[in-house]
LOTIBA-593669 format. One record per residue: residue number from 0; residue in one letter; x, y, z of N, C-alpha, C in turn. Coordinates in steps of 0.02 Angstrom, whole numbers. Example, Ala and Ser with C-alpha at 12.3 -4.5 7.8 and 13.67 -1.06 7.14 Angstrom:
BEGIN
[0,"a",[660,-284,390],[615,-225,390],[660,-165,390]]
[1,"s",[642,-112,354],[684,-53,357],[645,2,394]]
***
This chain:
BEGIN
[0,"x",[42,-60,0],[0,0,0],[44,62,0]]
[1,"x",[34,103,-49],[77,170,-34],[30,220,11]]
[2,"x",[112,232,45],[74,308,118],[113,359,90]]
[3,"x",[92,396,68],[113,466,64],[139,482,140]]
[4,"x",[187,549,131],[214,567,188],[241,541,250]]
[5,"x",[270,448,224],[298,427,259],[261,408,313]]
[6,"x",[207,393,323],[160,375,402],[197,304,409]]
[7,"x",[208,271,370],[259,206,398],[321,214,435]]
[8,"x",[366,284,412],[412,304,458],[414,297,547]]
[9,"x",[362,306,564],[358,317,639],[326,280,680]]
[10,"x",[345,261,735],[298,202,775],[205,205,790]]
[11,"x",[185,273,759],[122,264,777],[102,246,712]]
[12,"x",[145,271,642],[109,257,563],[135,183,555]]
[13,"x",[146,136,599],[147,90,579],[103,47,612]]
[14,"x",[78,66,693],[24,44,712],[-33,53,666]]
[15,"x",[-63,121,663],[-82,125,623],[-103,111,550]]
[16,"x",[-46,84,532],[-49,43,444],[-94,-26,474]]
[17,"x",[-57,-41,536],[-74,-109,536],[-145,-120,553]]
[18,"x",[-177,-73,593],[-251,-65,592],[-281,-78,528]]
[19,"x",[-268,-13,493],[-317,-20,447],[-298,-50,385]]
[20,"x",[-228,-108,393],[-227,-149,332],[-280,-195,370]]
[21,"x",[-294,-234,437],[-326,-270,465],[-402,-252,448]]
[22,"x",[-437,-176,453],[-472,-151,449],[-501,-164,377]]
[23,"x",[-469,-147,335],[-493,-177,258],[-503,-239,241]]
[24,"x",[-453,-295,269],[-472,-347,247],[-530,-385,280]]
[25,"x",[-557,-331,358],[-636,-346,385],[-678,-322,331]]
[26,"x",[-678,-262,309],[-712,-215,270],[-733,-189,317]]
[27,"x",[-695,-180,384],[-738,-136,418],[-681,-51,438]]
[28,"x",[-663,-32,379],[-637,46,387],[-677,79,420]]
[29,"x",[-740,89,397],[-773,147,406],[-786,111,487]]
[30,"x",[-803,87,528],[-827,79,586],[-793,69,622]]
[31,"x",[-715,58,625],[-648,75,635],[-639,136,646]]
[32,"x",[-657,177,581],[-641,253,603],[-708,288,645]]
[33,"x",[-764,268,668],[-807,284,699],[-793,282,765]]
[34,"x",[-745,215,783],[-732,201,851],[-661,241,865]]
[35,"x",[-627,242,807],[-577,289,829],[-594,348,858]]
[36,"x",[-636,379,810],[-655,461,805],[-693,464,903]]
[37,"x",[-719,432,912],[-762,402,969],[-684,409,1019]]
[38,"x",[-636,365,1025],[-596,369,1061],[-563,434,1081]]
[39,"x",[-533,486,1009],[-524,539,1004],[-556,597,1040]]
[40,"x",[-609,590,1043],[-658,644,1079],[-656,619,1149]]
[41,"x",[-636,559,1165],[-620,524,1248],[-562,556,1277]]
[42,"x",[-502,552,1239],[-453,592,1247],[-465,649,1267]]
[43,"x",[-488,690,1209],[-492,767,1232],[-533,802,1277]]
[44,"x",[-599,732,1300],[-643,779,1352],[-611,740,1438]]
[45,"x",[-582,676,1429],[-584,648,1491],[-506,656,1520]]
[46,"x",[-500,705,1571],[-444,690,1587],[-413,639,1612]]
[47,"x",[-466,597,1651],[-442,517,1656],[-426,487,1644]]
[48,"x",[-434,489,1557],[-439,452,1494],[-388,441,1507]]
[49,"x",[-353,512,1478],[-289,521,1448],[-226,518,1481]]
[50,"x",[-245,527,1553],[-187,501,1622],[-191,404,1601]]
[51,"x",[-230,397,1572],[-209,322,1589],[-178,304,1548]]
[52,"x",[-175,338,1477],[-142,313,1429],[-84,317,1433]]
[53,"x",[-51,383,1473],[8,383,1477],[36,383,1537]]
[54,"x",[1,363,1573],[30,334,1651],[72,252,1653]]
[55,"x",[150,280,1664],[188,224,1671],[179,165,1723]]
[56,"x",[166,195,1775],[146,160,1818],[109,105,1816]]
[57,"x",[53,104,1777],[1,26,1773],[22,-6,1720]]
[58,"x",[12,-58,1779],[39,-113,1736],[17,-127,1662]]
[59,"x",[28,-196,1639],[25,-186,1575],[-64,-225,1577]]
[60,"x",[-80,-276,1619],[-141,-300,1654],[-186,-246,1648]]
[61,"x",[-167,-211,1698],[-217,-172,1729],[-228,-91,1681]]
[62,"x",[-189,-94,1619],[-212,-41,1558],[-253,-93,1539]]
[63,"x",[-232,-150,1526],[-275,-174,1460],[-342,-204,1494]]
[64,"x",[-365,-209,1557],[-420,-201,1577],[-468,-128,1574]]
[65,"x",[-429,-73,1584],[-439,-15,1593],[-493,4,1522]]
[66,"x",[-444,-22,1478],[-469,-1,1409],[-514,-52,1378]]
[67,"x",[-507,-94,1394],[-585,-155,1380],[-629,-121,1403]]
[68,"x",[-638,-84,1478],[-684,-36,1503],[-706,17,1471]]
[69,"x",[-670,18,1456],[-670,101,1390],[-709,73,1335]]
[70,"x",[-693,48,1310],[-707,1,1248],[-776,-2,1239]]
[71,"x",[-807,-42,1306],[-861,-55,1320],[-916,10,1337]]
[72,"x",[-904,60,1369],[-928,117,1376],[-946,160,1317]]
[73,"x",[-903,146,1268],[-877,196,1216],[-932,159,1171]]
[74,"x",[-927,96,1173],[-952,48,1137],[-925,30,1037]]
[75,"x",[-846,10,1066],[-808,40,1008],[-807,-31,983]]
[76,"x",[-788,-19,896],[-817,-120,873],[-757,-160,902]]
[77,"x",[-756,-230,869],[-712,-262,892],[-663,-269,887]]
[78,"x",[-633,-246,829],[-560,-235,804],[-539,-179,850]]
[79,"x",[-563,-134,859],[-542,-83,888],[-530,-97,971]]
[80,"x",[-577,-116,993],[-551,-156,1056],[-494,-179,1050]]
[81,"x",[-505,-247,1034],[-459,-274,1008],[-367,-247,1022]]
[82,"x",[-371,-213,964],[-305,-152,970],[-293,-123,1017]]
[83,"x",[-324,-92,1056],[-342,-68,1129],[-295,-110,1177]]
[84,"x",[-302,-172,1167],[-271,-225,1215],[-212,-229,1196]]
[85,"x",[-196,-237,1148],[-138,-251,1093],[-88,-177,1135]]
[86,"x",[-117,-121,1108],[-66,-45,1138],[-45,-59,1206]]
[87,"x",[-108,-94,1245],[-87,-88,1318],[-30,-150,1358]]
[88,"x",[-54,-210,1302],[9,-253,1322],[71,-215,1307]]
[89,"x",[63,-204,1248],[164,-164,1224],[168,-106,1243]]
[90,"x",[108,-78,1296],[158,5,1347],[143,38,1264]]
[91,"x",[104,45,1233],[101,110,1174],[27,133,1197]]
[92,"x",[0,131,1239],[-72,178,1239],[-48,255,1224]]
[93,"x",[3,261,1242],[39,347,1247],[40,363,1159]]
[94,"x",[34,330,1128],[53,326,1044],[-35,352,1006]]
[95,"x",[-93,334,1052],[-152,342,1028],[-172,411,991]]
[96,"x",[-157,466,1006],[-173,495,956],[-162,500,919]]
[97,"x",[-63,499,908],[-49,500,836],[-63,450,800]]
[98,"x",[-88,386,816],[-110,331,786],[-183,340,774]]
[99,"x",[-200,377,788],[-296,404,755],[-289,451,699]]
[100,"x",[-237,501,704],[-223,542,664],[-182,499,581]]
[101,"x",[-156,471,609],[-125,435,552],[-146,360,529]]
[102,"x",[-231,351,573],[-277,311,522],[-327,344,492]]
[103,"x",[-347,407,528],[-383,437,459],[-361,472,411]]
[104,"x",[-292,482,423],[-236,516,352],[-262,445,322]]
[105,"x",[-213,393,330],[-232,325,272],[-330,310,243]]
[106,"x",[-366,312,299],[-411,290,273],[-445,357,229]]
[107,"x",[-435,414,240],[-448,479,176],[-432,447,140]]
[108,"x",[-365,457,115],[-312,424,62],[-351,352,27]]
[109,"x",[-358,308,65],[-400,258,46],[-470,280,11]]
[110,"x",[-500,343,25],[-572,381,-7],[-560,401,-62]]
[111,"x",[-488,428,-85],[-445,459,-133],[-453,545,-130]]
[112,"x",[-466,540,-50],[-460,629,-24],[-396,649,10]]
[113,"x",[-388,696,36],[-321,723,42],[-349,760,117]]
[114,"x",[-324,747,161],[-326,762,234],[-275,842,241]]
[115,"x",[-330,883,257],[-317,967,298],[-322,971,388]]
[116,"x",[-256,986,394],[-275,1006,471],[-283,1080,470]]
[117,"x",[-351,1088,515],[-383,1171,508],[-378,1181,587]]
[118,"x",[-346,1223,592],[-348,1266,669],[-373,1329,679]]
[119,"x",[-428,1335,709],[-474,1410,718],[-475,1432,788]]
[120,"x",[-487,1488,792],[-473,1519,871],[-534,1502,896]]
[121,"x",[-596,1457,861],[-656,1453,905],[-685,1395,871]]
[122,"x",[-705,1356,895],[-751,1302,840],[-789,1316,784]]
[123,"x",[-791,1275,718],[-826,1313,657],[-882,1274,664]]
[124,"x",[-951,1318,651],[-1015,1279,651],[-1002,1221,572]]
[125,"x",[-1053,1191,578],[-1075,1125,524],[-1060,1173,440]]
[126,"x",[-1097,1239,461],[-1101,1286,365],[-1020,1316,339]]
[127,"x",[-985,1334,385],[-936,1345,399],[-879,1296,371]]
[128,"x",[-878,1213,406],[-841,1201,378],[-846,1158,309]]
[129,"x",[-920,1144,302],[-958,1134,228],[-905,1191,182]]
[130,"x",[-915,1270,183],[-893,1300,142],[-824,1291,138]]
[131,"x",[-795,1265,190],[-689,1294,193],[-693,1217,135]]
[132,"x",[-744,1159,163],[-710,1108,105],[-709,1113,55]]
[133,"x",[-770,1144,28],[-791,1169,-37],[-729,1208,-76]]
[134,"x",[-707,1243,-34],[-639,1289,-73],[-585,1265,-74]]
[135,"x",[-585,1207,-22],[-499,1184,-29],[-499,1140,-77]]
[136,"x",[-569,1088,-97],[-583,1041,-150],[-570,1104,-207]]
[137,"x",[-594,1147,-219],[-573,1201,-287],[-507,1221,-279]]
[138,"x",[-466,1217,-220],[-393,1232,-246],[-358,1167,-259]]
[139,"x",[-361,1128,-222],[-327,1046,-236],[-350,1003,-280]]
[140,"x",[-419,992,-319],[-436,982,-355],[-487,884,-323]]
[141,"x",[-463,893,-294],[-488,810,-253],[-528,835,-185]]
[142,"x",[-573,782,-165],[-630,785,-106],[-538,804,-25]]
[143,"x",[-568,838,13],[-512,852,72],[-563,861,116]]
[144,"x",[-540,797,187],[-537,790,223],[-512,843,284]]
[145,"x",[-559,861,334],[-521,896,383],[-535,881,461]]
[146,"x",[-449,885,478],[-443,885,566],[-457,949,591]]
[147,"x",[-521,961,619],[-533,1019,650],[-495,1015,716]]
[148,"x",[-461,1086,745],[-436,1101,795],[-423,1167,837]]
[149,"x",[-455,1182,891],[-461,1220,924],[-410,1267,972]]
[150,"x",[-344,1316,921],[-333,1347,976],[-331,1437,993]]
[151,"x",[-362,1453,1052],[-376,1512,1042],[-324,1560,1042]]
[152,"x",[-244,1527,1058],[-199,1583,1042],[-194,1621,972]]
[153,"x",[-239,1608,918],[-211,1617,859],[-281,1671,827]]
[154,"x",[-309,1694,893],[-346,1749,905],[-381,1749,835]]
[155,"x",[-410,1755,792],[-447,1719,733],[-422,1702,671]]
[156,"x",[-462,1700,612],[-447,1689,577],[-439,1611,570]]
[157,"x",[-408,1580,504],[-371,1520,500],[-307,1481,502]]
[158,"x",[-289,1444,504],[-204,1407,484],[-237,1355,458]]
[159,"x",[-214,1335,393],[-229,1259,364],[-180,1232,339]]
[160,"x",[-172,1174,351],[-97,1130,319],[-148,1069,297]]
[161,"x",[-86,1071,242],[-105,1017,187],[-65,981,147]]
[162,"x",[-25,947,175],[40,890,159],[81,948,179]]
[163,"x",[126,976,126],[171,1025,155],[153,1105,156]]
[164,"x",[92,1112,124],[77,1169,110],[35,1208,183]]
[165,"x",[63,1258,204],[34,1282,251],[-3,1338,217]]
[166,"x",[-60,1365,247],[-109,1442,228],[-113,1480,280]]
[167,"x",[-77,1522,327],[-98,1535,373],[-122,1618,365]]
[168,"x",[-199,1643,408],[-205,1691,385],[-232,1698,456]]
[169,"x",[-225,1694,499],[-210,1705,565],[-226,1764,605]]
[170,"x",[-245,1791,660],[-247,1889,663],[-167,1870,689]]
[171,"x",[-161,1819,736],[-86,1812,784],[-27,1836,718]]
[172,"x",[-30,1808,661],[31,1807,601],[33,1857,582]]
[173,"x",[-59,1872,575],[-40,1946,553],[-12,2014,607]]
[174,"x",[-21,1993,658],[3,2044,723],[73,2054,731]]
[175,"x",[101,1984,692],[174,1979,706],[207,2008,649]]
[176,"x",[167,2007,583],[209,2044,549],[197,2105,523]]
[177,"x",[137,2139,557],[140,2209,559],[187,2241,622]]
[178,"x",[202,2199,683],[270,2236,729],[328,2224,714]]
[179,"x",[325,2168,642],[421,2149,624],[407,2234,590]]
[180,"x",[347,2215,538],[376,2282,486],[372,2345,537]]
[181,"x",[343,2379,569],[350,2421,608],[421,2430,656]]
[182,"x",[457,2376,648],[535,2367,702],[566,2391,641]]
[183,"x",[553,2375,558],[603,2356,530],[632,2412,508]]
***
């Protein structure tokens, strides 16, 4: 399978490959990435969550019970469980996000879309980011995928990256380079 941008390079793009080569030959991508996306939003709202993933301390037992719990709550399919157990025997739960991030890079790629990470100083409603896809599909020419992400240092506006191409139109970028030119 070719990965663009090297996601095989790194210990989470190879977890990751291995998901969702497993994942295809279920045919179950899409409900794979449901339970991912599901996990993802566990991360970012539970601080619990995310102490456990990367808490050295528990054992390798008592993660992979932890996360069968999760599993079950979350009500994530079985492959995905599954894997769950798998991270927590080998001490990689700490690897989970970048291993969500770099199965829905592959499974886009697998759609034959091209994955945008969009960072806004505030969440974009549903019309919002309908329109940003609409325009990035008219500059790239293919359906694009996007990682929405929330940070408010970057006071409005957008930043979008897209393989190597960054857009940033930022108020923060622009603040910074109306006081370079004003120093200069």
């Amino acid at each position: 399978m070719e990965n663009s941008g090297g996601i095989q390079a790194s210990l989470s793009g190879r977890y990751a490959t291995a998901l969702f080569e497993l994942a295809r030959e279920g045919k179950s991508i899409d409900s794979v990435g449901k339970s991912l996306d599901s996990l993802n939003a566990a991360l970012k709202q539970s601080r619990d969550f995310a102490r456990l993933t990367t808490n050295p301390l528990l054992s390798r037992d008592a993660a992979a019970k932890a996360v069968a719990g999760v599993a079950r709550t979350l009500k994530l399919d079985k492959l995905t469980t599954k894997f769950l157990g798998v991270l927590a025997r080998n001490r990689r739960l700490a690897e989970l996000g970048a291993i969500i991030s770099a199965y829905a890079a592959l499974s886009a790629a697998h759609r034959g879309e091209i994955t945008a990470d969009v960072t806004s100083a505030h969440p974009l409603e549903k019309a919002q980011v309908t329109a940003l896809k609409a325009k990035l599909k008219a500059k790239v020419g293919r359906d694009v995928a996007v990682n929405l992400k929330v940070d408010p240092a970057i006071l409005g506006g957008l930043v979008v990256k897209i393989g190597s191409q960054m857009i940033d139109s930022s108020i923060r970028t622009r603040l910074n380079s109306l006081a370079n030119a004003m120093k200069g």
